[in-house]
HTML snippet that shows the backbone in 3Dmol.js (N, CA, C, O; Angstrom):
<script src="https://3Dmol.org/build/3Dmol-min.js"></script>
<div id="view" style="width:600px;height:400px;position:relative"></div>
<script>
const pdb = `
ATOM      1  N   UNK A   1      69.901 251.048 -79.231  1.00  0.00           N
ATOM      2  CA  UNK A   1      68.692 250.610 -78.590  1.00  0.00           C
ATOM      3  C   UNK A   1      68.948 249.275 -77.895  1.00  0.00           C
ATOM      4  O   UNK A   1      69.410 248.301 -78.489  1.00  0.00           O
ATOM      5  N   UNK A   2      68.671 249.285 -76.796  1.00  0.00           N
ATOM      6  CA  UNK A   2      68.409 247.927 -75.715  1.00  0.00           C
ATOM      7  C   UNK A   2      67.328 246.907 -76.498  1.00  0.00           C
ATOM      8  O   UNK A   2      66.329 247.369 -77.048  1.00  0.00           O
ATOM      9  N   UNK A   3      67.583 245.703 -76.491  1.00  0.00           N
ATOM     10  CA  UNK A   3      66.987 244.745 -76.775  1.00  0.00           C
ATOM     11  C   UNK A   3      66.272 244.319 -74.728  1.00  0.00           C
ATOM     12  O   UNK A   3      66.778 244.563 -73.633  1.00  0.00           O
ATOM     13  N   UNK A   4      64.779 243.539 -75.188  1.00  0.00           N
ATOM     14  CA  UNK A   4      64.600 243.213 -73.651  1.00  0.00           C
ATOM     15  C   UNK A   4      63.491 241.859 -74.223  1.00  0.00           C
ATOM     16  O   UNK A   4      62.606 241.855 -75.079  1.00  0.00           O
ATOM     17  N   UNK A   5      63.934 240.964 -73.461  1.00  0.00           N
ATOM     18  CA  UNK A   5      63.427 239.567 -73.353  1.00  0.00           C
ATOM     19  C   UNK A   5      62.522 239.041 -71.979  1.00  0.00           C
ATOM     20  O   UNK A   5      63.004 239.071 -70.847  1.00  0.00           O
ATOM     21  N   UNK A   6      61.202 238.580 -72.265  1.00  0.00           N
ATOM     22  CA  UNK A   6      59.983 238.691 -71.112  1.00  0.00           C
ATOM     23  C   UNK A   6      60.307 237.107 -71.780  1.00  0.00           C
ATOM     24  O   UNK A   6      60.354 236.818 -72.976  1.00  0.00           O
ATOM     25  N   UNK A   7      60.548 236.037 -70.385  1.00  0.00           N
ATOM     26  CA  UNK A   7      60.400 234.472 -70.101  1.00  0.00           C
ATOM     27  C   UNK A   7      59.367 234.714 -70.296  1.00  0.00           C
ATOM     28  O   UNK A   7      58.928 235.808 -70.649  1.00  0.00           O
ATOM     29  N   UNK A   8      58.498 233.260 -70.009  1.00  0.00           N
ATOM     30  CA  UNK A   8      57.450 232.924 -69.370  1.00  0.00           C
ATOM     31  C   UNK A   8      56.105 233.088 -69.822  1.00  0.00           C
ATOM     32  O   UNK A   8      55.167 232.365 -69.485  1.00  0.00           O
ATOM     33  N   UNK A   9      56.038 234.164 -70.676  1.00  0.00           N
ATOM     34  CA  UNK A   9      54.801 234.579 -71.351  1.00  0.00           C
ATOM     35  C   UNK A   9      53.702 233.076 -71.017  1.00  0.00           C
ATOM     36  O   UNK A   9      54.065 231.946 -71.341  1.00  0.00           O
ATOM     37  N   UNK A  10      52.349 233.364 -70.324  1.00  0.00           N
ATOM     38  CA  UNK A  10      51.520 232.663 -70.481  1.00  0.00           C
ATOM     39  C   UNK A  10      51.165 232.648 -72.128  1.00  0.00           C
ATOM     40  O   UNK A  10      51.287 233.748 -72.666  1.00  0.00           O
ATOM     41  N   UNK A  11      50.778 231.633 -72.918  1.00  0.00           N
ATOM     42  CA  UNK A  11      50.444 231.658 -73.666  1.00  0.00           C
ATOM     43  C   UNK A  11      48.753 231.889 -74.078  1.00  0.00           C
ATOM     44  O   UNK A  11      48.671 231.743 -75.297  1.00  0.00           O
ATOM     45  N   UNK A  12      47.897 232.083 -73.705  1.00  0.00           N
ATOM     46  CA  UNK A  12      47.104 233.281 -73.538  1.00  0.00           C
ATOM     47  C   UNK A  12      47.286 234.272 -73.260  1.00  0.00           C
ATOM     48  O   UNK A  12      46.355 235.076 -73.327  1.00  0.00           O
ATOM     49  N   UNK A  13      48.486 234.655 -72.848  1.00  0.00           N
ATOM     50  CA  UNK A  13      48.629 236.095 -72.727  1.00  0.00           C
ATOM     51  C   UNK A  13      49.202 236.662 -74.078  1.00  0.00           C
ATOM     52  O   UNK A  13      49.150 237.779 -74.591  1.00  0.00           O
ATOM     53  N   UNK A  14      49.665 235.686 -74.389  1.00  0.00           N
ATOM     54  CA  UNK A  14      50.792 235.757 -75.667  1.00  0.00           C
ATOM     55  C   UNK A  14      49.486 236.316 -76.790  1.00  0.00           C
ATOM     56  O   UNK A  14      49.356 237.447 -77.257  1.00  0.00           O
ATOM     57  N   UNK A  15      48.747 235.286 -76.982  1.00  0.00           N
ATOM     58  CA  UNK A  15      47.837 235.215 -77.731  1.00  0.00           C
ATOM     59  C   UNK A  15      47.244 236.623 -77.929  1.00  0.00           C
ATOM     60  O   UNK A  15      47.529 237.336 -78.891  1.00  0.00           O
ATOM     61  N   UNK A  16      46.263 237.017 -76.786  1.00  0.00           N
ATOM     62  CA  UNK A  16      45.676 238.409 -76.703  1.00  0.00           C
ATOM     63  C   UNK A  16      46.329 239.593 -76.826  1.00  0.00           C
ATOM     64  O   UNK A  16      45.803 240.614 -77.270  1.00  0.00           O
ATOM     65  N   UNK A  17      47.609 239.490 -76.399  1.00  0.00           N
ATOM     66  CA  UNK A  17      48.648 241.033 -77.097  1.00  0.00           C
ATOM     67  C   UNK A  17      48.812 240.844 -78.642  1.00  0.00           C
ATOM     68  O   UNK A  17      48.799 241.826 -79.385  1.00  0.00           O
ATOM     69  N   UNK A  18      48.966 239.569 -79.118  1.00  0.00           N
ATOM     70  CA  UNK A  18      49.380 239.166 -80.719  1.00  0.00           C
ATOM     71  C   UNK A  18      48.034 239.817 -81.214  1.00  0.00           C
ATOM     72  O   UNK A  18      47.888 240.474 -82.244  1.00  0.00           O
ATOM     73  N   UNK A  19      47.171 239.531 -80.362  1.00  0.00           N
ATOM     74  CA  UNK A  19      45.769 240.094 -81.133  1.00  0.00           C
ATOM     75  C   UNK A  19      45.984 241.397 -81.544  1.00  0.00           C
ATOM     76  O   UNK A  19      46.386 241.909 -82.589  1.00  0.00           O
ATOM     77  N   UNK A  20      45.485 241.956 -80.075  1.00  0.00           N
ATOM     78  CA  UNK A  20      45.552 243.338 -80.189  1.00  0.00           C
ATOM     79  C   UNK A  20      46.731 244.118 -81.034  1.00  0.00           C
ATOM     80  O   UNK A  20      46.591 245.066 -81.807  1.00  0.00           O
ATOM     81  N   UNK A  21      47.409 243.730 -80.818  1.00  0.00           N
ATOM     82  CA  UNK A  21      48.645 244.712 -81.909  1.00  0.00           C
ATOM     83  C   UNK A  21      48.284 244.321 -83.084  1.00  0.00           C
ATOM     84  O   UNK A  21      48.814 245.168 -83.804  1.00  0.00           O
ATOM     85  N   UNK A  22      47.552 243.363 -83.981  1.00  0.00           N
ATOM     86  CA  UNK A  22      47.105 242.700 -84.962  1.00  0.00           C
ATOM     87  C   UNK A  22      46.279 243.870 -85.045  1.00  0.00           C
ATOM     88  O   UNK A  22      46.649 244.806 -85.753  1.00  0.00           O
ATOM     89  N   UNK A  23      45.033 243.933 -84.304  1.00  0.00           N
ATOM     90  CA  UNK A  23      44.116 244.995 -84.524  1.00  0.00           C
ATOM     91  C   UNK A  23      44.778 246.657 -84.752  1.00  0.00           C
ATOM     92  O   UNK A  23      44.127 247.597 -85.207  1.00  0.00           O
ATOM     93  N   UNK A  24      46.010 246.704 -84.372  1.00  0.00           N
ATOM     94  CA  UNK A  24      46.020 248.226 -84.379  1.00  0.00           C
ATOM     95  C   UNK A  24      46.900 248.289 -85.449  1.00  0.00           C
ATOM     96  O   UNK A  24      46.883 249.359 -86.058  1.00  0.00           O
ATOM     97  N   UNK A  25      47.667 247.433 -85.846  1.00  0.00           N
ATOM     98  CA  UNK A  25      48.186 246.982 -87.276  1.00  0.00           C
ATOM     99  C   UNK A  25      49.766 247.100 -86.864  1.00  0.00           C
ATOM    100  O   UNK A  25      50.576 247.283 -87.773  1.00  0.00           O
ATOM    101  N   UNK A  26      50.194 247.005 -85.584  1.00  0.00           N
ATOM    102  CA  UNK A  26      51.385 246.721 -84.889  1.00  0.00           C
ATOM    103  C   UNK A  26      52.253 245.650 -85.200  1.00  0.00           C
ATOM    104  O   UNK A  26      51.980 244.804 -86.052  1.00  0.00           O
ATOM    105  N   UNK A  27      53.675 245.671 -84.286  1.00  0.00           N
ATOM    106  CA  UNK A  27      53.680 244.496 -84.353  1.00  0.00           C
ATOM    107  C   UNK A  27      53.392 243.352 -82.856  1.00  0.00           C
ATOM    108  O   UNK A  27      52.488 243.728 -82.110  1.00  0.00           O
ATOM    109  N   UNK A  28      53.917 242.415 -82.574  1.00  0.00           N
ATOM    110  CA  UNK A  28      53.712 242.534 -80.939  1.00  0.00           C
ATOM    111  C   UNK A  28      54.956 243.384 -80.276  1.00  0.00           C
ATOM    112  O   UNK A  28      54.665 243.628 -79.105  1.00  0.00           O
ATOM    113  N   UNK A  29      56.117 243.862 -80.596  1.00  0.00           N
ATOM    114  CA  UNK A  29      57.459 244.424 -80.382  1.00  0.00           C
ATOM    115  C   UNK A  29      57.006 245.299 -80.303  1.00  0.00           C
ATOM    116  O   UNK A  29      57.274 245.656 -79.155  1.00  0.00           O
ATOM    117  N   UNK A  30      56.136 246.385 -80.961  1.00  0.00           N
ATOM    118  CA  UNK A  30      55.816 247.809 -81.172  1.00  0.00           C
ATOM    119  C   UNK A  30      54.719 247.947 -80.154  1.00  0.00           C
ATOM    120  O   UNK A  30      54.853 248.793 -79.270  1.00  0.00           O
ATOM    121  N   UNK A  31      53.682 247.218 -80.198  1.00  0.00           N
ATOM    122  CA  UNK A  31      52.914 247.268 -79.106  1.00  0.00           C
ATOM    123  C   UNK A  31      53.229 247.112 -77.585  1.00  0.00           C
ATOM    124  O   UNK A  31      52.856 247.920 -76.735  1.00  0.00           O
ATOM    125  N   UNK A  32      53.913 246.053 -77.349  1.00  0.00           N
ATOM    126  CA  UNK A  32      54.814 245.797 -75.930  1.00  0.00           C
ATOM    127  C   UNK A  32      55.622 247.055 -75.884  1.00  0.00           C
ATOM    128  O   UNK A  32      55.494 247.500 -74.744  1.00  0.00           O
ATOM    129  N   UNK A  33      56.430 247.871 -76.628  1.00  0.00           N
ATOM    130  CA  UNK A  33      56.469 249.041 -76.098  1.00  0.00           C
ATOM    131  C   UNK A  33      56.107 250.285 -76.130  1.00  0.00           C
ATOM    132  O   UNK A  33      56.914 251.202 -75.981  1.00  0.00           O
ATOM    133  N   UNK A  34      54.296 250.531 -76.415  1.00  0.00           N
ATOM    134  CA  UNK A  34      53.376 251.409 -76.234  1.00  0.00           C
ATOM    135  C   UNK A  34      53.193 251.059 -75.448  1.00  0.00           C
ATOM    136  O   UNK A  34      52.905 252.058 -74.789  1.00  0.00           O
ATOM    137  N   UNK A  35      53.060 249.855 -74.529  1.00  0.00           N
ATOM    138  CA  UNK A  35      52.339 249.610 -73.234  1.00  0.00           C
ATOM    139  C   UNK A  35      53.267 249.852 -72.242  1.00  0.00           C
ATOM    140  O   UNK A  35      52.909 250.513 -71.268  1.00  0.00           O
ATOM    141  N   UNK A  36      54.457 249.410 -72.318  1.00  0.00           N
ATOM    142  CA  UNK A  36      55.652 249.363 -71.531  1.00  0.00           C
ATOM    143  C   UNK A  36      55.451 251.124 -71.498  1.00  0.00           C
ATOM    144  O   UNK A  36      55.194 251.505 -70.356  1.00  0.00           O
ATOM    145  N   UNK A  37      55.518 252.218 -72.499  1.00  0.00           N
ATOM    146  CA  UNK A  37      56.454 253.501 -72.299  1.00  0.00           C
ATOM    147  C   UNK A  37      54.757 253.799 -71.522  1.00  0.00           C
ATOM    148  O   UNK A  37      54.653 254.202 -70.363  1.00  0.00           O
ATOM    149  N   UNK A  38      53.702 253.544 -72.310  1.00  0.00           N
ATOM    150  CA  UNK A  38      52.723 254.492 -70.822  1.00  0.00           C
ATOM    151  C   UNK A  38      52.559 254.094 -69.534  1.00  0.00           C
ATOM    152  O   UNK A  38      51.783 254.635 -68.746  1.00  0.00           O
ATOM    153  N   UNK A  39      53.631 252.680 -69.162  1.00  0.00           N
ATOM    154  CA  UNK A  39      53.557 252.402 -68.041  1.00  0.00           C
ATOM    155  C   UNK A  39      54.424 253.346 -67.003  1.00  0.00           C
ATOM    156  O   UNK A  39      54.272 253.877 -65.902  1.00  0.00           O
ATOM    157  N   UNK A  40      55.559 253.212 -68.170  1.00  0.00           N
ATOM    158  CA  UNK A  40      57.162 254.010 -67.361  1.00  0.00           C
ATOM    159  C   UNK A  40      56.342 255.639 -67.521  1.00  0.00           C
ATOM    160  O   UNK A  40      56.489 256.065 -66.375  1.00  0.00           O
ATOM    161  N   UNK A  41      55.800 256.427 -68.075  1.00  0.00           N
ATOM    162  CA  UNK A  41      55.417 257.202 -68.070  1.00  0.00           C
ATOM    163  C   UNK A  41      54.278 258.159 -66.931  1.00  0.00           C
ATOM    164  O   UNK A  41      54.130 259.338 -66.607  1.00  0.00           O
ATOM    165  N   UNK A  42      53.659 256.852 -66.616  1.00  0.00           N
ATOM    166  CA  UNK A  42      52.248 256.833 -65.531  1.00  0.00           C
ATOM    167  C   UNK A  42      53.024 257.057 -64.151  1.00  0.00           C
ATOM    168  O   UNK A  42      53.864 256.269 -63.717  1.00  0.00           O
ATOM    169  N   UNK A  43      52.667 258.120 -63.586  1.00  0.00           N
ATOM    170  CA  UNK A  43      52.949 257.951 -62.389  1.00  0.00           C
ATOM    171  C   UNK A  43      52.928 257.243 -60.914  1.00  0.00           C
ATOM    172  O   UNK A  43      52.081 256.351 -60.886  1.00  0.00           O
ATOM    173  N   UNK A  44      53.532 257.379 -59.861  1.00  0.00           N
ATOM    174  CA  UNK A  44      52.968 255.660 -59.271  1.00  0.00           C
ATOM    175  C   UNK A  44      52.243 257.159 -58.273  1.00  0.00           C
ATOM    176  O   UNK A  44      52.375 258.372 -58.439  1.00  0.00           O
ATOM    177  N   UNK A  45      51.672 256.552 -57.504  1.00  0.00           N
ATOM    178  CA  UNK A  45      50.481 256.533 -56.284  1.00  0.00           C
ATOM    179  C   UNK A  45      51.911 258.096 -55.498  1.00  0.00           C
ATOM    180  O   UNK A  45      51.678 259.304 -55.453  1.00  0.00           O
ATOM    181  N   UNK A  46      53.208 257.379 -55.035  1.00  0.00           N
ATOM    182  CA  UNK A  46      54.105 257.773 -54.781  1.00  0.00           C
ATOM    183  C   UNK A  46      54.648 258.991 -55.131  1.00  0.00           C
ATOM    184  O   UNK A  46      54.740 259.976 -54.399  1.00  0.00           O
ATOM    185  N   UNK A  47      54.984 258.893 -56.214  1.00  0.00           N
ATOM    186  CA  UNK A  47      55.204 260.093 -56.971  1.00  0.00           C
ATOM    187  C   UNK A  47      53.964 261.312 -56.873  1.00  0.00           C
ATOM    188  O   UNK A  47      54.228 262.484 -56.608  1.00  0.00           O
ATOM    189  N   UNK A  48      52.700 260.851 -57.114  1.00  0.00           N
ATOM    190  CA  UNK A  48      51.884 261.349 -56.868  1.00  0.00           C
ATOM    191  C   UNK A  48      51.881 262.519 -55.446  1.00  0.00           C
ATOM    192  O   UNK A  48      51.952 263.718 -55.176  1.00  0.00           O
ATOM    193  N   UNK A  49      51.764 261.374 -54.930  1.00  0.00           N
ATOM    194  CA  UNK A  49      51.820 262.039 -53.117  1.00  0.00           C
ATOM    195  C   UNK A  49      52.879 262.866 -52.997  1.00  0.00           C
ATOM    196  O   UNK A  49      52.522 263.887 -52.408  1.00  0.00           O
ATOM    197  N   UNK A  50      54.307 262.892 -53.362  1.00  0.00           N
ATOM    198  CA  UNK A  50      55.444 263.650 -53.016  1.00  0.00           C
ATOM    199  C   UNK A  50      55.347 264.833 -54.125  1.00  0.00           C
ATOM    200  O   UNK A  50      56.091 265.805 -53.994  1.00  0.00           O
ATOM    201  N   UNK A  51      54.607 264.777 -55.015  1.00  0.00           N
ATOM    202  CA  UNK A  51      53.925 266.199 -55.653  1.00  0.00           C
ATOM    203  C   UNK A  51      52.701 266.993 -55.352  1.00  0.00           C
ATOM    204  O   UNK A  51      52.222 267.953 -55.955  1.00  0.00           O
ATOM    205  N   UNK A  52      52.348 266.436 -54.392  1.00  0.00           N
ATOM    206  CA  UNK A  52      50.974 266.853 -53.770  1.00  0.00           C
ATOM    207  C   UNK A  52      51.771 267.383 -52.070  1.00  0.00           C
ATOM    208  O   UNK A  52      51.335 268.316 -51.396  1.00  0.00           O
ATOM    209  N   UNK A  53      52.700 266.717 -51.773  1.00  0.00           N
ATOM    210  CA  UNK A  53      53.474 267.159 -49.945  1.00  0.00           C
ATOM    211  C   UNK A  53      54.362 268.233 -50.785  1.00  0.00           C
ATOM    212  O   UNK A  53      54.907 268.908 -49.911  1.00  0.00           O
ATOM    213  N   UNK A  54      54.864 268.830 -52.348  1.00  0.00           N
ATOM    214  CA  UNK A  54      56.008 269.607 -52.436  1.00  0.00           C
ATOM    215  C   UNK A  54      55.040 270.799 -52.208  1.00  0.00           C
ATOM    216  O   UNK A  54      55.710 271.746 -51.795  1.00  0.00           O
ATOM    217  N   UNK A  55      53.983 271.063 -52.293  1.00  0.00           N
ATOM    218  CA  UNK A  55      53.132 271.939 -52.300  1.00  0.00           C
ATOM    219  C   UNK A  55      52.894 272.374 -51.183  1.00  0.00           C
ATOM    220  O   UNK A  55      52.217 273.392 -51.330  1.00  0.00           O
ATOM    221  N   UNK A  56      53.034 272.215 -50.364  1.00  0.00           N
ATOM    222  CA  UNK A  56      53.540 272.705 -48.830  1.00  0.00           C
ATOM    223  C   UNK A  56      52.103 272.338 -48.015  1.00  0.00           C
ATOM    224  O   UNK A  56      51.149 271.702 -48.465  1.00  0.00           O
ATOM    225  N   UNK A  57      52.175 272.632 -47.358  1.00  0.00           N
ATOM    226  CA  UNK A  57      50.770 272.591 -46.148  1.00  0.00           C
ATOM    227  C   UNK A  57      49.434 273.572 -46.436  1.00  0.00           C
ATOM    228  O   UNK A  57      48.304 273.165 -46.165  1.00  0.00           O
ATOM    229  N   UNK A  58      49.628 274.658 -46.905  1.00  0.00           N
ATOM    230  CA  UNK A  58      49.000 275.623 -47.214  1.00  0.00           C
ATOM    231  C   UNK A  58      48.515 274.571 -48.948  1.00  0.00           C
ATOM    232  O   UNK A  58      47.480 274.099 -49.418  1.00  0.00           O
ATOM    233  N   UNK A  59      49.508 274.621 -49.229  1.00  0.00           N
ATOM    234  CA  UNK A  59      49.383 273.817 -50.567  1.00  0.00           C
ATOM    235  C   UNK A  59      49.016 275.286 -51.701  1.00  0.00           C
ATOM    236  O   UNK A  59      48.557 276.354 -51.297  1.00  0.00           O
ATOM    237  N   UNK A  60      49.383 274.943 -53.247  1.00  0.00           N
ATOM    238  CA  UNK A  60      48.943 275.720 -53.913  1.00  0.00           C
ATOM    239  C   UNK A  60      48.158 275.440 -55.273  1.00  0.00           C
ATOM    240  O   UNK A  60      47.966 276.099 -56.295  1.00  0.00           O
ATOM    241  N   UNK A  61      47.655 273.706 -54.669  1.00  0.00           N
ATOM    242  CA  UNK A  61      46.892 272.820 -55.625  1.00  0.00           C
ATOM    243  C   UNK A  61      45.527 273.312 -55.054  1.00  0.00           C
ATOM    244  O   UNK A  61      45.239 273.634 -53.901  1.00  0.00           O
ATOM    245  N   UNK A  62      44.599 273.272 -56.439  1.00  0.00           N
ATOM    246  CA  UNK A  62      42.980 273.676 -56.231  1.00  0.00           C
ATOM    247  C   UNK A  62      42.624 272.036 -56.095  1.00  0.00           C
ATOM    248  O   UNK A  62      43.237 270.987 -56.295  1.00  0.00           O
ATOM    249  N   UNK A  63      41.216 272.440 -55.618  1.00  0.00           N
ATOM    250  CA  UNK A  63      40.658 271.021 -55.516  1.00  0.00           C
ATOM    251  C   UNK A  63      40.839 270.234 -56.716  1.00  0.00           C
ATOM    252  O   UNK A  63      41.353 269.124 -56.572  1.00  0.00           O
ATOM    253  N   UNK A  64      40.435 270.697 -58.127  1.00  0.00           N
ATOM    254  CA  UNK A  64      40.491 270.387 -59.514  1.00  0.00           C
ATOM    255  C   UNK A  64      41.851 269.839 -59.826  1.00  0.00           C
ATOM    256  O   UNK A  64      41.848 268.709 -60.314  1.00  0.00           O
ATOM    257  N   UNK A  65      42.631 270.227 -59.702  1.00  0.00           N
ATOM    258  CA  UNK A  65      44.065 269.466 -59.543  1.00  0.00           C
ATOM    259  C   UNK A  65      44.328 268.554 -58.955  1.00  0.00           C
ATOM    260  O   UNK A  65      44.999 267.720 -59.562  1.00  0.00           O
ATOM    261  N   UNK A  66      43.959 268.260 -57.557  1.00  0.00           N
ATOM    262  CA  UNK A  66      43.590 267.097 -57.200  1.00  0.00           C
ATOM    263  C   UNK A  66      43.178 265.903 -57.561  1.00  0.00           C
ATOM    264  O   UNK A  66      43.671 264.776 -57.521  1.00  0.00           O
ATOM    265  N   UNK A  67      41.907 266.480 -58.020  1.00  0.00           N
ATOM    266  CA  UNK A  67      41.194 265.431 -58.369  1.00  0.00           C
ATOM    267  C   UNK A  67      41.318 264.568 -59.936  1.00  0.00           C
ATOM    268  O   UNK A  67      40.897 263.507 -60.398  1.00  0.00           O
ATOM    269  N   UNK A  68      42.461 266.139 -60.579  1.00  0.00           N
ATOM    270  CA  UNK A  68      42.799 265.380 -61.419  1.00  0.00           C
ATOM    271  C   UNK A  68      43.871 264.641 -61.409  1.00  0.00           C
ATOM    272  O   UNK A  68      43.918 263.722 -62.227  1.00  0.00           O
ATOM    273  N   UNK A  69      44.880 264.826 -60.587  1.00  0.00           N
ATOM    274  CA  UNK A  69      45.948 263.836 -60.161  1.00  0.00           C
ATOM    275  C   UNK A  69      45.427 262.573 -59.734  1.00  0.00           C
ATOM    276  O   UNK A  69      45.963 261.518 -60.074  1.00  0.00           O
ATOM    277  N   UNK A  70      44.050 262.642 -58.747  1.00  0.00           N
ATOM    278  CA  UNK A  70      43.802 261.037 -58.370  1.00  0.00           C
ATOM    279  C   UNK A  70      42.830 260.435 -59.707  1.00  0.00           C
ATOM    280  O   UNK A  70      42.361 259.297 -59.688  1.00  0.00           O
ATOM    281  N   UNK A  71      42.646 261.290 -60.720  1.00  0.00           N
ATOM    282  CA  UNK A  71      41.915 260.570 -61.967  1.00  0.00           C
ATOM    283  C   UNK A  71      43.061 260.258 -62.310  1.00  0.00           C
ATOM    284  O   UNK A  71      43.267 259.074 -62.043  1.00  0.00           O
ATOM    285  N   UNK A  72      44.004 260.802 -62.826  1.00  0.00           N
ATOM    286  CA  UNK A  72      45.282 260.031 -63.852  1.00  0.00           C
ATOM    287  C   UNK A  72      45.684 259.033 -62.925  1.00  0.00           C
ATOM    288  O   UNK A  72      46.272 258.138 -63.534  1.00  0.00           O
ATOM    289  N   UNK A  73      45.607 258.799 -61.623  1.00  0.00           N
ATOM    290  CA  UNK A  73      46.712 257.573 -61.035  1.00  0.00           C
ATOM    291  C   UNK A  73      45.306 256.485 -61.462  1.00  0.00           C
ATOM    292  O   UNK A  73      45.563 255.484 -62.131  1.00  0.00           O
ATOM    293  N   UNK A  74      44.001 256.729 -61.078  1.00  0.00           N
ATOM    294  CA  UNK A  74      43.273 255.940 -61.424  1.00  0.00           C
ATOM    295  C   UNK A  74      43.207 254.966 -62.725  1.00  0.00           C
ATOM    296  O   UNK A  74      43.204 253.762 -62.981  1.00  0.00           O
ATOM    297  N   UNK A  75      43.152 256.339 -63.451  1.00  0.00           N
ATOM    298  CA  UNK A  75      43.036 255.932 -64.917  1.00  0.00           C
ATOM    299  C   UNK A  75      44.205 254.658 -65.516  1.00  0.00           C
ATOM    300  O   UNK A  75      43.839 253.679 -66.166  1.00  0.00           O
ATOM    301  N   UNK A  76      45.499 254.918 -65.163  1.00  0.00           N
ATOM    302  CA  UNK A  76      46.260 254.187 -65.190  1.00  0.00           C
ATOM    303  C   UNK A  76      47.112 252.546 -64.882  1.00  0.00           C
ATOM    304  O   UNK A  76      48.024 251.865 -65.349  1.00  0.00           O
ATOM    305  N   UNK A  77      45.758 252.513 -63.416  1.00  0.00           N
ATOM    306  CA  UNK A  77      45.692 251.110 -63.274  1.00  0.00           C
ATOM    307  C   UNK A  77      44.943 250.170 -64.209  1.00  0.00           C
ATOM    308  O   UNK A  77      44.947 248.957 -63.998  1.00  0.00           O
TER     309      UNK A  77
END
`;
const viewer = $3Dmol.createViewer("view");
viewer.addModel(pdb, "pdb");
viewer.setStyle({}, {cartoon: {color: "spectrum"}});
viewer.zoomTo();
viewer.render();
</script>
């Protein structure tokens, strides 16, 4: 396993992740990477679009698919 080191941390920022992983009974290490893997996980805007153009012109996405692709990119910001 890779070790990974974040400078700079505002210390309010520091603070409110220490929280929250406090609340979920984490640690801040374990929490920083629940947040980190649904980030790497979330698709970008990009990815999005070049799965929505593989579908050709005709396309073989329903509206509902759509709309759920632009809910998950939403959801994710």
């Amino acid at each position: 396993m890779t070790a990974l080191q974040i400078r700079s941390v505002p210390d309010d920022l520091h603070r409110r992740l220490k929280a929250r992983a406090a609340q979920r009974g984490q640690s801040l290490s374990e929490y920083a990477i629940e947040i980190l893997r649904r980030a790497a996980d979330t698709p970008t805007v990009e990815e999005l679009t070049e799965r929505i153009r593989s579908r050709g012109a005709a396309g073989d996405a329903s509206t509902a698919e759509v709309v759920a692709l632009i809910r998950s990119d939403r959801d994710g910001r």
